[in-house]
C-alpha positions in Angstrom: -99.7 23.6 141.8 -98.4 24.4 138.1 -102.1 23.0 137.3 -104.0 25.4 139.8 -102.3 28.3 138.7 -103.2 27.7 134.8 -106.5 27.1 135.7 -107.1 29.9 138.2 -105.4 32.3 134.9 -107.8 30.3 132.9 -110.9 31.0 134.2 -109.9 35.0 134.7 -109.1 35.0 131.1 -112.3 33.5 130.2 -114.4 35.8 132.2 -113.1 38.7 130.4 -113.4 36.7 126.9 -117.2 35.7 127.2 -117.9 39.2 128.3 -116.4 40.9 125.5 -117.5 38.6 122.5 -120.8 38.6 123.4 -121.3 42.2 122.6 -121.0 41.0 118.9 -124.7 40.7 117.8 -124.2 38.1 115.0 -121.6 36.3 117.2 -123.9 36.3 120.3 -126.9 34.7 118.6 -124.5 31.5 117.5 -122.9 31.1 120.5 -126.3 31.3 122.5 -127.9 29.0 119.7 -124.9 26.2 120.3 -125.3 26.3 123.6 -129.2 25.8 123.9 -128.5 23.0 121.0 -125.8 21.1 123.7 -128.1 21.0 126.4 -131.0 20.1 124.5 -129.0 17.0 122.5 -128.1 16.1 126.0 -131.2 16.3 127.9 -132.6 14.6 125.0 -129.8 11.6 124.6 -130.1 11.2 128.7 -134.3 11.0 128.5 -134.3 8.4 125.4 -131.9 6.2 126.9 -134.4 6.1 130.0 -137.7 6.0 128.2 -135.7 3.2 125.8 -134.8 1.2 129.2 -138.3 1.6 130.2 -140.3 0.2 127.2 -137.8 -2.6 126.0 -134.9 -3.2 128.8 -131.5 -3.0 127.4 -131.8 -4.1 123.7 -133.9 -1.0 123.1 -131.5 1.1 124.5 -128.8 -0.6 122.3 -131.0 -0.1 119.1 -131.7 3.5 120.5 -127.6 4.3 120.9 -126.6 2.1 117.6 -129.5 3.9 115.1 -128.5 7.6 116.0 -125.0 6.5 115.6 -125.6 4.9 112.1 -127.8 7.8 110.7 -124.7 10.4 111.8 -122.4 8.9 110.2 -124.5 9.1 106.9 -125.6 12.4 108.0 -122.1 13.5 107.2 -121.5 12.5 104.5 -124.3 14.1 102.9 -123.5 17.3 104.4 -120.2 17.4 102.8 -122.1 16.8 99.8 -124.9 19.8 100.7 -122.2 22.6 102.3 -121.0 24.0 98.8 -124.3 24.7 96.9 -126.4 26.1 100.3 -125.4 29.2 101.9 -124.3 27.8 105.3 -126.2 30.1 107.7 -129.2 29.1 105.9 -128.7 25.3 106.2 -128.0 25.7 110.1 -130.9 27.1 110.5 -132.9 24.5 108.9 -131.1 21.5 110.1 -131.6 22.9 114.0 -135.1 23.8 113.3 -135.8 20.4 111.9 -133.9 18.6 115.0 -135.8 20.3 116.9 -139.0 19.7 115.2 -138.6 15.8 115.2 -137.4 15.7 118.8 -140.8 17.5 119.6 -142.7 14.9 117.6 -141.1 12.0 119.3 -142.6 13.6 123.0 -145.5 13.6 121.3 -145.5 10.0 120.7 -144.1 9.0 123.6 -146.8 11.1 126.0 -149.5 9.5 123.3 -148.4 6.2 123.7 -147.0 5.4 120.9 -145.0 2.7 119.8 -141.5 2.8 120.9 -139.8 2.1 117.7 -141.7 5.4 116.3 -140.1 7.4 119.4 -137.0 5.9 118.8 -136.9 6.7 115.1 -137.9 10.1 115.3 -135.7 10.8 118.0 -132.6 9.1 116.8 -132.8 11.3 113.7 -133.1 14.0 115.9 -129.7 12.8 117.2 -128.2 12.0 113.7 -128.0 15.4 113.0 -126.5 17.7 116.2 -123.3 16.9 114.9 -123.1 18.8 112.1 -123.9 22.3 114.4 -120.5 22.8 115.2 -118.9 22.3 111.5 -121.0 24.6 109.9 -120.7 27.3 112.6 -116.6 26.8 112.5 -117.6 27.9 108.9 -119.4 30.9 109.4 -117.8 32.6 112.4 -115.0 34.1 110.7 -117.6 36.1 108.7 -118.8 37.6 111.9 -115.8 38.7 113.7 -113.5 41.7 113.1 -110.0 40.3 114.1 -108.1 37.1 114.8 -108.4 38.3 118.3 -112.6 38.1 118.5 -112.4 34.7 116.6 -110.0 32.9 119.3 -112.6 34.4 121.9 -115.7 33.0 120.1 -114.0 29.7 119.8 -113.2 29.6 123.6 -116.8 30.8 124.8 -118.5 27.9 122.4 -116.2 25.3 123.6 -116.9 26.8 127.0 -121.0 26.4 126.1 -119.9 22.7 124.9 -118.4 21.4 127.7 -120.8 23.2 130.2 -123.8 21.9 127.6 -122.2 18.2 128.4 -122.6 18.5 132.0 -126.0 20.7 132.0 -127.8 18.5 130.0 -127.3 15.3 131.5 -128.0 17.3 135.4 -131.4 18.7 133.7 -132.5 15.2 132.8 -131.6 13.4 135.7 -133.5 16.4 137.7 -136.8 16.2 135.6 -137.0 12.5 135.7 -136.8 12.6 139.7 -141.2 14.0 139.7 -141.7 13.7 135.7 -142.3 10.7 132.7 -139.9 10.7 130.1 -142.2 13.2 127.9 -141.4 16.0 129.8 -137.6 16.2 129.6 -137.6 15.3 125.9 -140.2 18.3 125.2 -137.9 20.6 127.3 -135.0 19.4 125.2 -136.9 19.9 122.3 -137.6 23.6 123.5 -133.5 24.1 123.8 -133.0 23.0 120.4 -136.0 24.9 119.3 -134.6 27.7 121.4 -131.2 27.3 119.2 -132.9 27.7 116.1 -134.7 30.8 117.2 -131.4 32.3 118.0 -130.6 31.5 114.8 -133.6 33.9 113.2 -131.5 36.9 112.7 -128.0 35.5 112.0 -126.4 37.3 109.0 -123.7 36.4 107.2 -122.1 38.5 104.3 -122.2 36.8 101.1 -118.6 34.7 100.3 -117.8 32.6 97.7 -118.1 29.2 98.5 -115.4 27.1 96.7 -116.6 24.0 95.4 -117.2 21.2 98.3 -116.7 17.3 97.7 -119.0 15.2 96.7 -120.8 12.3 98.8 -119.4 9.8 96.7 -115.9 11.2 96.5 -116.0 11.9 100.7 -116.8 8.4 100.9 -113.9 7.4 98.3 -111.9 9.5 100.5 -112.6 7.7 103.7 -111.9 4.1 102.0 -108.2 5.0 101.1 -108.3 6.5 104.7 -109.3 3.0 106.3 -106.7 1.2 104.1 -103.7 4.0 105.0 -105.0 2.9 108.7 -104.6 -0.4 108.4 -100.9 0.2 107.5 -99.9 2.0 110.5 -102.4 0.4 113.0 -99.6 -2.6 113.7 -96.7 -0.7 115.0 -98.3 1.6 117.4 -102.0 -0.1 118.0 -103.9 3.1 118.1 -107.0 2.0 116.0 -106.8 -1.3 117.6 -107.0 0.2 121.4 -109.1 3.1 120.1 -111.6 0.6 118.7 -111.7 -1.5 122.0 -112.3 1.6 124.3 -115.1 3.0 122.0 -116.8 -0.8 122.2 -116.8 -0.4 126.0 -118.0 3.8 126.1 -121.3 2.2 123.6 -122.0 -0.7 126.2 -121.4 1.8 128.9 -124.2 3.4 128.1 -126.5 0.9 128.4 -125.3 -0.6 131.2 -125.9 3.2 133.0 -129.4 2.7 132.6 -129.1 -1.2 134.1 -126.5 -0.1 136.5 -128.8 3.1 137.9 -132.2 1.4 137.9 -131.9 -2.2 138.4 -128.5 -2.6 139.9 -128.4 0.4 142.0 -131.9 0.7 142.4 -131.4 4.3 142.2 -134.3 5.2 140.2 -134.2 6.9 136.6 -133.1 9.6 137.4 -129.7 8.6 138.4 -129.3 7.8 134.5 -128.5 11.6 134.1 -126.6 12.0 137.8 -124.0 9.2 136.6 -123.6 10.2 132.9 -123.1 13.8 134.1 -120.3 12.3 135.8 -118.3 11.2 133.1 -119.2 14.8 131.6 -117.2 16.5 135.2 -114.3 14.1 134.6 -114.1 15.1 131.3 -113.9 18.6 131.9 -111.0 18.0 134.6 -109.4 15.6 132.3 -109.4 18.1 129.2 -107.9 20.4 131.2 -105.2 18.4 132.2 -104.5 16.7 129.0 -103.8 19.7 127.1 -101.3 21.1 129.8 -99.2 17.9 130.6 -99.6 15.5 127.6 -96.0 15.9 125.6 -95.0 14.3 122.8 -92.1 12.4 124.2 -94.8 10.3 126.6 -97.8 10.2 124.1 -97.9 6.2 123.5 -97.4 6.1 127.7 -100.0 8.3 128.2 -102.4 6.9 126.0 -101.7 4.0 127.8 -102.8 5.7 130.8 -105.8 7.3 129.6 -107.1 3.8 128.8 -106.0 2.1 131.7 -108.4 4.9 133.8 -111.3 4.1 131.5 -110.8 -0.4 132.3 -109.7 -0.2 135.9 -112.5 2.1 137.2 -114.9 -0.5 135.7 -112.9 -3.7 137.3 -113.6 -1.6 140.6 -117.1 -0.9 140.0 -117.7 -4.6 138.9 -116.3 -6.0 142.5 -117.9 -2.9 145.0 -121.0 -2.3 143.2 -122.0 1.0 145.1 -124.0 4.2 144.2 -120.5 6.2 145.6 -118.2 4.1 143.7 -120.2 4.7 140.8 -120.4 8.2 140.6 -116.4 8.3 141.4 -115.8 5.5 138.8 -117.2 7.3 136.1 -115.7 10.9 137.1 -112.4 8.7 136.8 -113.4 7.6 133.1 -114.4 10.8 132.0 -110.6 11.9 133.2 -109.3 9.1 131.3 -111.3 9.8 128.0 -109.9 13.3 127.6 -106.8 12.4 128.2 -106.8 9.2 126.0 -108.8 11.3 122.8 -105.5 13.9 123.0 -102.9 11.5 123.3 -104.3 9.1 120.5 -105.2 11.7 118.0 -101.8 12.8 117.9 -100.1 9.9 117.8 -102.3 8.5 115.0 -100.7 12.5 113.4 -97.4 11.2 114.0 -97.7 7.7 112.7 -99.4 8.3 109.8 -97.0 11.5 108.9 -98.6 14.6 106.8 -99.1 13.4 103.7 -101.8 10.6 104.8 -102.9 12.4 108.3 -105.9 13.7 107.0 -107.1 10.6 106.0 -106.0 8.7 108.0 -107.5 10.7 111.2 -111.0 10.1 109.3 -110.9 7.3 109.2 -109.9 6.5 112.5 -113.3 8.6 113.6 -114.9 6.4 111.6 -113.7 3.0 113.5 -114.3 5.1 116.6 -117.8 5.2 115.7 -118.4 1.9 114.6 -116.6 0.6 117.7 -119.7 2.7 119.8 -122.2 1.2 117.5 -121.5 -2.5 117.9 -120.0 -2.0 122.0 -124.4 -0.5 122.3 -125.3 -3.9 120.3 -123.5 -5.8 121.9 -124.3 -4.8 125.5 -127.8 -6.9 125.9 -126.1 -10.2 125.0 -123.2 -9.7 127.4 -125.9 -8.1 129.9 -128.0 -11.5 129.6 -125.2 -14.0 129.8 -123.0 -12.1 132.5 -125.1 -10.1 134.8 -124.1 -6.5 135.3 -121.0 -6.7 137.1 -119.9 -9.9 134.9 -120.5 -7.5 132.1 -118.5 -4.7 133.8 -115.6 -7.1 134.8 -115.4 -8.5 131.5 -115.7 -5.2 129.7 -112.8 -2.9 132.5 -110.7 -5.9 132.6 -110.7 -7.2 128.9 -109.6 -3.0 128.1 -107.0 -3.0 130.8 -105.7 -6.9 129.9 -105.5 -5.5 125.9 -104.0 -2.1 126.9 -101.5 -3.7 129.2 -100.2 -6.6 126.1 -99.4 -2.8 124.5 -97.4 -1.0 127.0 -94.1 -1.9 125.9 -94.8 -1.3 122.5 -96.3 2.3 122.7 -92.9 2.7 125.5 -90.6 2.1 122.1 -93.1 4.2 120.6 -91.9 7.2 123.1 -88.1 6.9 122.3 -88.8 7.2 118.5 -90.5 11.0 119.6 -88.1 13.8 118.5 -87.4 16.5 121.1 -89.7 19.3 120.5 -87.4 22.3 119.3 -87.7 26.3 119.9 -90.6 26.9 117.6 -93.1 25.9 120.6 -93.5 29.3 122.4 -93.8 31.2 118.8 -96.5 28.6 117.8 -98.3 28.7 120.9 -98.7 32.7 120.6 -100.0 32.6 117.3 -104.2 32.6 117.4 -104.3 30.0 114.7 -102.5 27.3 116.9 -103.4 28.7 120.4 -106.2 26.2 120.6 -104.3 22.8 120.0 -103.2 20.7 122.4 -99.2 21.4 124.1 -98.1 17.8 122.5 -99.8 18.7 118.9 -97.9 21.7 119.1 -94.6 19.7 120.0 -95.1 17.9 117.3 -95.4 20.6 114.6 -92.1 22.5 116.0 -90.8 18.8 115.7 -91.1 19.4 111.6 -90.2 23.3 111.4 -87.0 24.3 110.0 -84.6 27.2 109.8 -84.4 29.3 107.1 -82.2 32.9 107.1 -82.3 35.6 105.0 -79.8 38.5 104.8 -80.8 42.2 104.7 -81.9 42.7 101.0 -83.3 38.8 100.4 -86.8 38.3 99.6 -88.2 35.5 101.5 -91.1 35.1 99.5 -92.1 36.8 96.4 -95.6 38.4 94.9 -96.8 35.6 92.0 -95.0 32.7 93.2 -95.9 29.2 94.2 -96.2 28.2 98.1 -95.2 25.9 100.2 -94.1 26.7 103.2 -95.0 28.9 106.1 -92.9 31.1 108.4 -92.5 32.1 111.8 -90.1 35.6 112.3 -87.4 34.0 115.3 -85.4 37.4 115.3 -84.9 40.4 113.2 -87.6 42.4 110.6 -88.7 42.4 107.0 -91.4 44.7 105.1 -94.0 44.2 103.0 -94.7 44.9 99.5 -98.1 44.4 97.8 -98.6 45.2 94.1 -95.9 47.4 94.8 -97.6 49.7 97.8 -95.4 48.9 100.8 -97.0 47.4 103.9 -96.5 47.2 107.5 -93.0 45.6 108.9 -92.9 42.2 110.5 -90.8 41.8 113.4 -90.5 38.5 115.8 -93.1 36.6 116.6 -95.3 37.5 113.4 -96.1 35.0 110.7 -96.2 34.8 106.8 -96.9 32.9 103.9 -100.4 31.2 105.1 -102.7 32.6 102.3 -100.9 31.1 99.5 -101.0 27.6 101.7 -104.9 28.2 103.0 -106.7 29.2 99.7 -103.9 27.2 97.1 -103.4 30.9 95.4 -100.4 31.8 94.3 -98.0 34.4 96.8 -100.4 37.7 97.0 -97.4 39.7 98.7 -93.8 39.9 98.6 -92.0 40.1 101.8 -88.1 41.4 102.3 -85.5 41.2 105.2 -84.6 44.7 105.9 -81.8 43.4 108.8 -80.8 39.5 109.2 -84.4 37.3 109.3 -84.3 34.1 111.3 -87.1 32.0 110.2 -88.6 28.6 111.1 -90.7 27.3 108.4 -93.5 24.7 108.1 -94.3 22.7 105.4 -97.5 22.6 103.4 -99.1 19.2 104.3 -97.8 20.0 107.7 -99.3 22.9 107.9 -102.5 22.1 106.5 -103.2 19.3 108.6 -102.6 20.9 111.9 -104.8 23.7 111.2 -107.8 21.3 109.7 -107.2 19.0 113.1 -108.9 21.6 114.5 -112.2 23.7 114.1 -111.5 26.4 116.5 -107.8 26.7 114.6 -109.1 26.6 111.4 -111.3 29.4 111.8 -108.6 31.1 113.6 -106.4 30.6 110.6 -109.6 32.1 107.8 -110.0 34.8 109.7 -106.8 35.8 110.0 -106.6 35.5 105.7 -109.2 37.3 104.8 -108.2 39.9 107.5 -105.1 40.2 105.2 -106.7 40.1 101.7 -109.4 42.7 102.6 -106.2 45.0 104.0 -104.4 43.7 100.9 -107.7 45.3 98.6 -106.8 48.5 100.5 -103.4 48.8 99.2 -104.3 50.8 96.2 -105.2 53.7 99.0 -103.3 53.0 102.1 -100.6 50.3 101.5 -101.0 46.3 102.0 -100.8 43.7 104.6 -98.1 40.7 104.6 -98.5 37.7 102.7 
């Protein structure tokens, strides 16, 4: 019931919030533009791994799933290396207009005949370079909203467009390839993307300075010492060991679809998109879930869980091999992937601590991905010397066996949690941690700490170094900028971010006026909640240059807190 009700508020709340962020111009053509890019990156994924299936069986599938996955991790890098010198509108509009001419150019191939290993090329970089849509816009949107407020609603309508985009485009695909060759979907998928970049024509962005981003060399130095920091705290909880196993089986899942729907099933090609959709549906239920019941204090158990629906389902397909068991097997591992990405994620936060988080999430991605590469690679082997449901069986029950060996220790895991304190609800209200996950947020109040000021104190003061940041529990302080006095803070407001965000020194001073209850976060903390997250961390920009421009204004009308 408590589930129904969040969701039926849910969907009212988004209603309002699609409707009224749209009327942005700026905002409208990036959150159209990420939409049309989803659905054309799935249409697109859902066609190749056909058309792959179709020329070469299930090793060109495999080199079809393992080559996009390669080329986007090296994609990243570079564009960590590219996102300081190029204004970022500018390079998301060439990077989606070039995805979308080379996905064009590998229908062309394929309706010319072509060799396969040309489509496959051309489309897998294509594929390479979708994920880097969603950084760059993260980057960008603050610079097109007016408030905090409209930022938290662009952010919910694109990861609304994402997760509709993740069940669309797989639908589409499986629809065209019911009367149409492969050609056709991946030309109509290369239309979305082109349609993206379109959208993207008349995006302006006000000039900002960009501060100096890493280098290639020293992102990849950075996720080396993240692998190693990994290593360390793999053994007592198991995360990157379990994470890496569940990834192997989601790459050979994807071949076996393709077997599983054409040759198993015999339900035709088409069916490739029908079953891959339904991962997409569990996901969204799962997602939804996840970030309303997963707490800290039953992480380890319910990443247990979450991994135990992605093996079992699979055990149960492998033994009633059925076009209804199927679809409802997969629905069931989508489910279990949300729920599993939540709960591991945080518990690799709260193993690693904040110092080495960062890191140490990265490189845990980066197993993630490898895991995907070598499951696709490995799928045609296991395919030849098993059979599908051998393959299935060995893949469900090996995860479920491997997950099971860990139950008791991710149990002890639980009883190490703190108790979440009363930070939770004051976290939760605040735009720049609205979009986490309830057990993320757990885990921050977990770290804050009180800190009271008497009528007179100065919490923080104008000049000075920063390193913590403040929620207001009771009572009221003003606000001095420069000297001009700014509005009051009262409960529930915040302070001390800038100096933490942009590493400047405290641009404000703020003053209890009548006994201040605080609860305060520490930098690395801080920091590393609010980078775990896109939609957060745009949340959190906005809301600091929101305060710097009002702090500019002081000279006129007063200032704005630190």
């Amino acid at each position: 019931m408590v589930v129904l009700r969040r969701s039926r508020t849910w969907l009212k709340s988004r209603s309002r919030t699609v409707r009224d962020v749209l009327q942005l111009p700026d905002v409208r053509r990036i959150e159209l533009g990420w939409g049309a890019s989803v659905i054309g990156e799935l249409t697109g994924q859902v066609t190749l791994v056909v058309y792959s299936f179709d020329k070469g069986g299930a090793p060109l599938v495999a080199a079809y799933v393992a080559s996009r996955t390669l080329l986007s991790m090296v994609v990243t890098l570079g564009i960590a290396g590219l996102s300081s010198s190029t204004r970022t509108s500018l390079l998301l509009r060439r990077i989606t207009g070039l995805r979308a001419v080379l996905l064009a150019l590998a229908a062309l191939t394929a309706a010319l005949y072509g060799g396969p290993a040309a489509v496959i090329a051309l489309a897998a970089a294509s594929s390479s370079l979708a994920g880097t849509f969603r950084p760059l816009q993260v980057a960008v949107l603050p610079w097109l909203v007016r408030t905090p407020a409209e930022l938290a609603s662009a952010n919910a309508v694109a990861a609304m467009l994402e997760n509709s985009g993740a069940l669309a485009g797989p639908l589409l695909a499986g629809g065209l390839l019911v009367f149409a060759a492969p050609p056709l979907p991946m030309v109509l998928a290369a239309g979305f993307v082109g349609l993206a970049a379109l959208s993207l024509r008349g995006l302006v962005v006000p000039d900002r300075p960009r501060s100096a981003a890493k280098s290639v060399v020293q992102v990849a130095r950075d996720a080396g010492h993240g692998l190693a920091e990994l290593a360390r705290v793999a053994p007592p909880g198991g995360v990157a060991i379990l994470g890496f196993a569940q990834t192997f089986v989601r790459g050979a899942l994807v071949v076996l679809i393709a077997v599983l729907a054409v040759k198993t099933l015999a339900l035709g090609q088409s069916a490739v998109g029908w079953l891959t959709a339904a991962i997409g549906a569990g996901g969204l239920v799962g997602g939804a879930a996840a970030a309303a019941l997963v707490h800290i204090t039953r992480l380890g158990r319910t990443f247990v869980a979450g991994l135990l629906l992605w093996g079992l389902p699979l055990v149960w397909l492998a033994f009633t091999p059925s076009a209804a068991v199927a679809y409802l097997a997969l629905v069931v591992v989508g489910v279990g992937n949300a729920i599993e990405d939540v709960a591991g994620f945080t518990l690799v936060a709260r193993c690693a601590g904040p110092h080495s988080a960062g890191r140490v999430l990265g490189a845990t991605e980066f197993v993630f991905q490898a895991g995907l590469g070598i499951g696709a690679v490995a799928a045609p082997l296991l395919l030849h010397t098993l059979g599908v449901r051998g393959t299935l069986g060995l893949l469900g029950g090996g995860l479920t066996v491997l997950t099971l060996a860990h139950v008791r220790r991710f149990a002890r895991l639980d009883m190490t949690m703190p108790a979440p304190g009363e930070g939770v609800g004051l976290l939760r209200r605040l735009a720049m941690f609205a979009p986490l996950p309830l057990a993320v947020i757990e885990l921050l109040a977990t770290d804050l700490k009180p800190h009271d000021f008497a009528p007179g104190t100065a919490a923080v003061r104008e000049g000075e170094t920063g390193d913590l940041f403040y929620l207001i529990v009771a009572g009221s302080a003003t606000v001095d900028v420069g000297g001009k006095p700014g509005p009051s803070l009262g409960a529930g407001d915040c302070f001390g971010e800038i100096a933490l965000l942009r590493n400047i020194p405290r641009v404000a001073t703020v003053v209890a006026d009548q006994s201040l209850h605080t609860l305060a976060l520490e930098r690395e903390a801080f920091l590393i909640a609010i980078a775990s997250n896109s939609m957060s961390g745009a949340a959190a920009d906005a809301l600091v240059d929101q305060r710097l421009l009002e702090n500019t204004r002081a000279d006129a009308d007063g200032g704005s807190a630190e």
